[in-house]
C-alpha positions in Angstrom: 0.0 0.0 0.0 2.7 2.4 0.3 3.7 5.2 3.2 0.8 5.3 5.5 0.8 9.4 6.1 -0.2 10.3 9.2 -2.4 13.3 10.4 -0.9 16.7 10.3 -0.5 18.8 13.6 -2.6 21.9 13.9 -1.2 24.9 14.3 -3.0 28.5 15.2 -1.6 31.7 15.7 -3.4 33.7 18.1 -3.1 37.5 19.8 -5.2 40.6 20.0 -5.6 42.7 16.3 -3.0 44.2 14.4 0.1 42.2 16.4 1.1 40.6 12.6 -0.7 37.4 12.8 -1.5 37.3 8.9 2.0 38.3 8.0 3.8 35.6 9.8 1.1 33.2 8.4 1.8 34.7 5.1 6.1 34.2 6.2 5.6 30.6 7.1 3.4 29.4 4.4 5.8 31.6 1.8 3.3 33.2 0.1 0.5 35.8 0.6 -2.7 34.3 1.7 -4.1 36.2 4.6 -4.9 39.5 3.8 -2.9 42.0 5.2 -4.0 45.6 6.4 -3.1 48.5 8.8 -6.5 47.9 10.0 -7.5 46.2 13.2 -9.6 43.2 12.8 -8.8 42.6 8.9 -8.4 38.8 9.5 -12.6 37.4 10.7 -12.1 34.0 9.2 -10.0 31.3 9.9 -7.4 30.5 7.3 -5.7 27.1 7.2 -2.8 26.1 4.7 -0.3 23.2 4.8 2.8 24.4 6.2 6.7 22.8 6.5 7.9 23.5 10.0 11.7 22.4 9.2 10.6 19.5 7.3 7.4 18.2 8.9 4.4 18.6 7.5 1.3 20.8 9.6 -1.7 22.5 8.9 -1.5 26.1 10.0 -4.4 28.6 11.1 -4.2 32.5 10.7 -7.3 33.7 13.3 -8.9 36.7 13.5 -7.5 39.2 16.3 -8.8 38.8 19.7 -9.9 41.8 21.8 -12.2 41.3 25.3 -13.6 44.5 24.5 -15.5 43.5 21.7 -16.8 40.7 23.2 -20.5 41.6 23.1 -20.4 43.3 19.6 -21.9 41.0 17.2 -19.1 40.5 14.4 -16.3 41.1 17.6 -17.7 38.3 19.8 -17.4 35.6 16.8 -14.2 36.4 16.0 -13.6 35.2 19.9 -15.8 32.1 19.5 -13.8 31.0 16.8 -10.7 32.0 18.2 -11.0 29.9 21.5 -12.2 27.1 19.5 -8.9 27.5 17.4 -7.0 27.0 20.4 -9.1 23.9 22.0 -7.9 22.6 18.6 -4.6 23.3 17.8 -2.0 21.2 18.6 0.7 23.8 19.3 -0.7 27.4 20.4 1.5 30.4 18.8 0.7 33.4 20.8 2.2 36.7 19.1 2.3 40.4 20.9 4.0 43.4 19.9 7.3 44.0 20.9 7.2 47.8 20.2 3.8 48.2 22.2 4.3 46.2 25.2 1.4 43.8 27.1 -1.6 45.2 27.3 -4.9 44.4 28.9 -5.7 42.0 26.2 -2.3 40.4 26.2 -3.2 39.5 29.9 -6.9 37.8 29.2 -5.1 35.7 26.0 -2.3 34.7 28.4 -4.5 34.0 31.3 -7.1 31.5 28.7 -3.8 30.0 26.8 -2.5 28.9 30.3 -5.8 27.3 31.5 -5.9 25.1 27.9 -2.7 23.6 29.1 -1.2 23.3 25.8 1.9 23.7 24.3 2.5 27.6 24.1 5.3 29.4 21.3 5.2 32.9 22.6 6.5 35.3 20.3 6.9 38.8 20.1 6.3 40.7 16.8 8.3 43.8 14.9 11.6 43.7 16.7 12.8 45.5 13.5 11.7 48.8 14.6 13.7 48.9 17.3 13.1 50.2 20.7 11.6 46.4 21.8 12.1 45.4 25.7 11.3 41.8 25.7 11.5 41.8 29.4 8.4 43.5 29.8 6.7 40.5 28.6 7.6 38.6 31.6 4.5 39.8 33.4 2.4 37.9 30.9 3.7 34.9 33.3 4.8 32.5 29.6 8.9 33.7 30.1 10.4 35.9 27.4 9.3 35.4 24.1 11.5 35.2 20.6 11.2 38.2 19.2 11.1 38.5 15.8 9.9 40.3 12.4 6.8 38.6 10.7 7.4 41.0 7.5 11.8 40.8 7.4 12.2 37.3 7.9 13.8 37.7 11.3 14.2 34.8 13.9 11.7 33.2 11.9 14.1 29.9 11.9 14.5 30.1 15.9 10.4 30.3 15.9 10.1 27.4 13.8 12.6 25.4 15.6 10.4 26.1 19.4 7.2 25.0 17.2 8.5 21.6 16.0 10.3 20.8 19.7 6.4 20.6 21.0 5.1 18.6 17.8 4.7 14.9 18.6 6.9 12.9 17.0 5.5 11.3 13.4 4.6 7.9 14.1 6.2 5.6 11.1 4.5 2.9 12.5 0.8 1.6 12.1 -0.3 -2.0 12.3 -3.2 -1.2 10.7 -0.7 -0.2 7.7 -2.0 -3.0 5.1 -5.8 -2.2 6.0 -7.6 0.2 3.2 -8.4 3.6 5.0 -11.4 5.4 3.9 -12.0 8.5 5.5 -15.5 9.6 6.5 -15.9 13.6 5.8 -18.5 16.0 5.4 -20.0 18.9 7.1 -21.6 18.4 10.4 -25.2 16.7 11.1 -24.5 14.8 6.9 -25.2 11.7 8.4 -21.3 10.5 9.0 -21.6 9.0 12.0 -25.2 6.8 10.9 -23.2 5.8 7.9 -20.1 4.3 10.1 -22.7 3.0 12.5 -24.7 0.9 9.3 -21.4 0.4 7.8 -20.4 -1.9 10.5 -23.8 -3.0 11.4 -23.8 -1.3 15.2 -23.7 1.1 17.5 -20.1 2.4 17.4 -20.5 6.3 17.3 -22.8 8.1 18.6 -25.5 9.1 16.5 -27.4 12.4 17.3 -29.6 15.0 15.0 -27.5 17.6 16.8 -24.8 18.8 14.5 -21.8 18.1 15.8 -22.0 15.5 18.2 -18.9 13.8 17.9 -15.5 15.7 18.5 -12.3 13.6 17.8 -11.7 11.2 15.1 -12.7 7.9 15.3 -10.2 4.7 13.9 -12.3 1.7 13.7 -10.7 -1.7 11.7 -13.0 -4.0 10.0 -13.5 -6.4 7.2 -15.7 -6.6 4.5 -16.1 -9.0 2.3 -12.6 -10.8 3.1 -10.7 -6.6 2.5 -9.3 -5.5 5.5 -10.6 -1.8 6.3 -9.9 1.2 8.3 -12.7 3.5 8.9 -11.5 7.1 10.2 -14.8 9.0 10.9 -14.5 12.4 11.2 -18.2 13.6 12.1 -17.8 17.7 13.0 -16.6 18.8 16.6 -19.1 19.0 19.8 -21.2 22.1 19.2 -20.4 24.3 23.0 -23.7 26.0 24.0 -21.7 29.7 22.7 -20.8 28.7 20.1 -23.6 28.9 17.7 -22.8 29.8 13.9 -19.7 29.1 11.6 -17.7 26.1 13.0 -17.6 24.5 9.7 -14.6 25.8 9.3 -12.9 23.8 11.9 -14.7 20.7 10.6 -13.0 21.1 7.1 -9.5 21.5 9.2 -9.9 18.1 10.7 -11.1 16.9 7.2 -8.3 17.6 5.8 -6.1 15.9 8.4 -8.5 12.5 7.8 -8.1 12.7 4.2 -4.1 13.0 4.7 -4.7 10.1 6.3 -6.6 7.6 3.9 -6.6 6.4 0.9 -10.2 7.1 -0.3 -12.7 9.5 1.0 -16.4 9.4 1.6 -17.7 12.9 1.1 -21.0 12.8 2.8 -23.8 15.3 1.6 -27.1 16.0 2.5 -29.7 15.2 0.0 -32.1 18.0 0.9 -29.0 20.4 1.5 -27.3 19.8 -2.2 -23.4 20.6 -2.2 -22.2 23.8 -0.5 -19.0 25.9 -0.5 -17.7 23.4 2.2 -17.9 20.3 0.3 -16.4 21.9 -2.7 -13.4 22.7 -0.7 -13.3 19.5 1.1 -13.4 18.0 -2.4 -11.0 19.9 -3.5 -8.4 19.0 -0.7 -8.9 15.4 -1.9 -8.8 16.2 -5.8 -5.1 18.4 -5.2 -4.1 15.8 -2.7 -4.2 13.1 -5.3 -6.8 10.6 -3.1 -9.9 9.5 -4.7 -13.5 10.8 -3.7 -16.9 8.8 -3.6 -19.9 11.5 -3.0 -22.4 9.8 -0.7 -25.9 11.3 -1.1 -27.4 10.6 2.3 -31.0 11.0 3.8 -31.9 10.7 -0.2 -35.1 8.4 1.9 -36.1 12.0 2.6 -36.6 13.3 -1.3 -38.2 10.1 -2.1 -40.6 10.9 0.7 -40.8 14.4 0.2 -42.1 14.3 -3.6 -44.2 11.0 -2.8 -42.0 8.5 -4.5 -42.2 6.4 -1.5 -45.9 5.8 -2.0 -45.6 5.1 -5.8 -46.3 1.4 -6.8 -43.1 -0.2 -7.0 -42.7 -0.3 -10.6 -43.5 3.4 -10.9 -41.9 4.2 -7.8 -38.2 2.8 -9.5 -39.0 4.8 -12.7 -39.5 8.2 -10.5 -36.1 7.3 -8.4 -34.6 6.2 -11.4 -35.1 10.1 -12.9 -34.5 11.8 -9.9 -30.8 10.1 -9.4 -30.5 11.4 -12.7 -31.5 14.7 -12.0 -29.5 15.1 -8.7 -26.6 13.7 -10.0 -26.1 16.1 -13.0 -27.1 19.0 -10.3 -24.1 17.6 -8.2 -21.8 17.1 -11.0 -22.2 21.1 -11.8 -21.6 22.0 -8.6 -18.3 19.2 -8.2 -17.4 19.8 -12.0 -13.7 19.2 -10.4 -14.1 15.9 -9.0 -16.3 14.7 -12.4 -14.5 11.1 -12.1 -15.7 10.7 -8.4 -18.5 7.9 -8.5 -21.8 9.0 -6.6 -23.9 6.4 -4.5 -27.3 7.5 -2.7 -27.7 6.5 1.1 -30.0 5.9 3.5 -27.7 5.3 6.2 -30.5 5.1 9.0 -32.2 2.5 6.9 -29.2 0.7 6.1 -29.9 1.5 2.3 -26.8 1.9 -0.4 -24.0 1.2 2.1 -22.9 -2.2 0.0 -22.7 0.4 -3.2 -20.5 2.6 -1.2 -18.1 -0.1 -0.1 -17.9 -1.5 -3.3 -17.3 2.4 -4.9 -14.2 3.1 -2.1 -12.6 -0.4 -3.3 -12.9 0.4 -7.2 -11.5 3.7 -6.7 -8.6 2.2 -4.4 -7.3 -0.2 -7.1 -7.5 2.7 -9.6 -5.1 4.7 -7.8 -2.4 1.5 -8.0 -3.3 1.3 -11.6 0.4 1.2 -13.3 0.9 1.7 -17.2 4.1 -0.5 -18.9 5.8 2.2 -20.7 5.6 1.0 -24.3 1.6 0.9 -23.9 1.6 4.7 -22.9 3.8 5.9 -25.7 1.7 3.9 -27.9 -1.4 5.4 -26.6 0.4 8.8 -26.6 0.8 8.7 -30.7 -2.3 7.6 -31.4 -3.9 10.8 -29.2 -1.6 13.1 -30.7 -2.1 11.8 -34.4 -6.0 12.1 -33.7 -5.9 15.6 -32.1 -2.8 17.0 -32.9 -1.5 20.1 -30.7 -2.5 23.2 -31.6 -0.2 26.1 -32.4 1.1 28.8 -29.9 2.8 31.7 -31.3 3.6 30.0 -34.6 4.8 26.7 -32.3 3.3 23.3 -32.0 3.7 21.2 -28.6 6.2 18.3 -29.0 5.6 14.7 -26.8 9.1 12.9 -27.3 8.7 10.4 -24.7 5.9 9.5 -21.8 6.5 7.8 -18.4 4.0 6.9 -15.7 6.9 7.1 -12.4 4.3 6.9 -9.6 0.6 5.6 -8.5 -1.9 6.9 -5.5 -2.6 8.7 -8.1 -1.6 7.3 -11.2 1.1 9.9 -12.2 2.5 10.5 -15.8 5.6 12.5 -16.8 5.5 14.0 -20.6 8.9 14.7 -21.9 8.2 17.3 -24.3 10.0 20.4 -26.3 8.2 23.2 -24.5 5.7 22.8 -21.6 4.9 26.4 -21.8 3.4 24.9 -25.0 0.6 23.1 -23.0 -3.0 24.9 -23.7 -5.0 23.6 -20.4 -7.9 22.5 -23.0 -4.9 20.0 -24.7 -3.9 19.6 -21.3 -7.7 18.2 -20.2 -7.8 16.1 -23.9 -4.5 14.5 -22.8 -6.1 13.6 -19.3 -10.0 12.5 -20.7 -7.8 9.6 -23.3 -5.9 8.4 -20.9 -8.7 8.0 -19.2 -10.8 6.0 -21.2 -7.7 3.7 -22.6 -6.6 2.7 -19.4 -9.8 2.5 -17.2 -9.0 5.2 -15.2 -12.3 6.7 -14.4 -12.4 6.8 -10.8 -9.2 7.9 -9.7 -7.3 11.5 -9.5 -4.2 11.0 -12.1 -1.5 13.8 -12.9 0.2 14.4 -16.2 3.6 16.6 -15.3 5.1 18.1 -18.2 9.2 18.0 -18.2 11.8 19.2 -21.0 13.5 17.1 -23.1 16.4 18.0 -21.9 15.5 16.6 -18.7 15.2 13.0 -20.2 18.9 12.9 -21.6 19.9 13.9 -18.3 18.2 11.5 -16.5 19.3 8.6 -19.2 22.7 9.6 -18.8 
């Protein structure tokens, strides 16, 4: 089966507004993602990117800035929600002041609520570059001096990485569950990801609740089905805390991202009266750039049977009415997932027990694709015939060139194109390339890559 990866740490930066929180996320994931701005309070939402701390791999999170006073405002107090739910999270806790400005009132309240979680604390100290900075006055906040450092120069940035990965836990290379197919359960909260695991394996082994949310961590549970040996990592939301009321989805898309790291296939779980949203798209996405195959699970799709009166159709009719409406839904879904277009789709009923066999059977088909492996005189066979049929077109009075094709890798299936000019790629000959390959090696399931290289490349390689 390969490497078995393991989940990524989480790790937030935290501090009251305008400290420099999006500019050392923007430092540490080396290009600009947060949006940066004079302005207090820029950053509301959570950002998450993956991250190399010195080699290991994490997810980091930018949040917004947290300040007491703001508390009961309405926009001010979710900021805080989110923030304290970034820390309960996070592996390692980044706390970030300014070094020109000193502790203030706020710096206290953070430091007082980071000490309570118990957690490992990297307390740094922002815009030493300006000069002027007492680091000793920090002392107060009762966390010890912190490295001081410039978010926007690049300063210290290396000792700040090295305090972060002393208080990650160590990557386990490990796993006796290493030869077991995992398929990660995802999905926004209250999908039905817990009452599929549950019907999955035919009991009671998460809790199952109509309250979104119900289950926090992860759950690993090894099974077999049908003589495979199966990992089930079930990711259903985070406990919903009675302040916490709107936009946690975020943080369940964090730990999605973590399980689908993880497996090798994952279930995206949507609900049939909801339709797709923004969350599954991104979740999806994750998966698609991550190179792991996705079956969409339709679940509660009982309900829209029962909601247009299907259910009460004679049978015959009945199977003609969900026979169109699968049809129906599926192109809707398709639009709205047009980047995952391989990923099969199975309606679910997990309460009823309804589908789950199709699923199964789905996660396994797309597994083996991902090990598919092409002999290389069958791809550059493959390759002439494509580019005889539907030869390149021209760009700036020059025609793309494919001297020589090799598939190197699989989970995904991975192809390299040796070729004159890879700025000579038009995406749409690009997408051509992708759709034949495709259909002539019955790869229909899977995420695969095409990498283009220079020729040049090749005759170094050979030699």
């Amino acid at each position: 089966m390969g490497e078995v990866q393991m989940p990524k740490p989480i790790i937030a930066i935290v501090g009251r507004p305008n400290v420099g929180k999006s500019s050392l996320f923007n430092r540490l994931v080396g290009r600009r993602v947060a949006v940066v701005d004079e302005t207090p309070g820029v950053t509301r939402d959570r950002l998450a990117a993956d991250v190399s701390i010195l080699g290991r791999k994490c997810i980091l999170i930018d949040t917004g800035g947290f300040e007491v006073a703001l508390k009961d405002d309405p926009i001010g107090g979710k900021v805080i929600e989110q923030v304290e739910y970034a820390i309960e999270q996070a592996n390692v806790i980044v706390f970030l002041v300014d070094a020109i400005e000193g502790p203030t009132a706020t710096d206290h309240e953070i430091a007082q609520r980071l000490r309570k979680q118990a957690k490992p604390i990297v307390f740094a100290a922002n815009k030493v570059d300006a000069g002027g900075a007492d680091l000793t006055q920090f002392y107060e906040l009762r966390l010890g001096e912190p490295i001081g450092i410039s978010a926007i120069h690049g300063k210290n940035i290396n000792a700040l990485c090295e305090a972060i990965l002393s208080h990650l836990p160590p990557p386990d290379d490990e796993d006796e569950d290493g030869e077991r197919v995992r398929i990660a359960i995802v999905g926004r909260p209250n999908v039905g990801k817990s009452a599929l695991l549950n019907s999955i394996l035919g009991e009671e082994r998460a809790i199952v609740s109509p309250i979104p949310g119900t289950t926090r961590d992860a759950i690993d549970t090894p099974f077999e089905w049908r003589g495979r040996k199966l990992l089930l990592i079930d990711t259903a939301g985070l406990r919903r805390k009675a302040r916490i009321k709107r936009r946690l989805e975020y943080y369940c898309v964090v730990r999605a991202l973590s399980a689908i790291d993880r497996g090798d296939v994952a279930l995206l779980v949507i609900d049939a009266l909801e339709g797709a949203t923004h969350q599954d798209a991104r979740i999806a996405g994750y998966a698609h750039e991550g190179g792991k195959p996705v079956v969409i699970v339709i679940n509660k799709w009982d309900l829209i049977l029962e909601r247009v009166g299907a259910d009460e159709l004679e049978s015959k009719e009945a199977r003609r009415q969900e026979k169109l409406l699968r049809q129906d839904y599926e192109r809707l879904i398709r639009q709205q997932l047009k980047f995952v277009d391989y990923a099969p789709i199975e309606f679910t009923s997990a309460v009823k027990g309804e589908g789950i066999d199709g699923v199964l059977e789905k996660a396994l088909y797309c597994y083996e694709q991902t090990l598919s492996r092409v002999t290389t005189g069958a791809l550059n066979r493959a390759m002439q015939e494509f580019l005889a049929a539907h030869p390149p077109p021209m760009i700036k009075g020059r025609r793309l060139k494919v001297y020589y094709a090799t598939q190197p890798e699989v989970k995904p299936p991975t192809f390299v194109l040796f070729v004159n000019d890879p700025e000579l790629m038009h995406f749409s000959y690009m997408r051509y390339l992708e759709n034949r390959l495709r259909e002539r090696f019955s790869l229909d399931a899977t995420p695969i890559r095409i990498l283009l290289r220079p020729s040049h490349e090749r005759k170094r390689n050979i030699a």
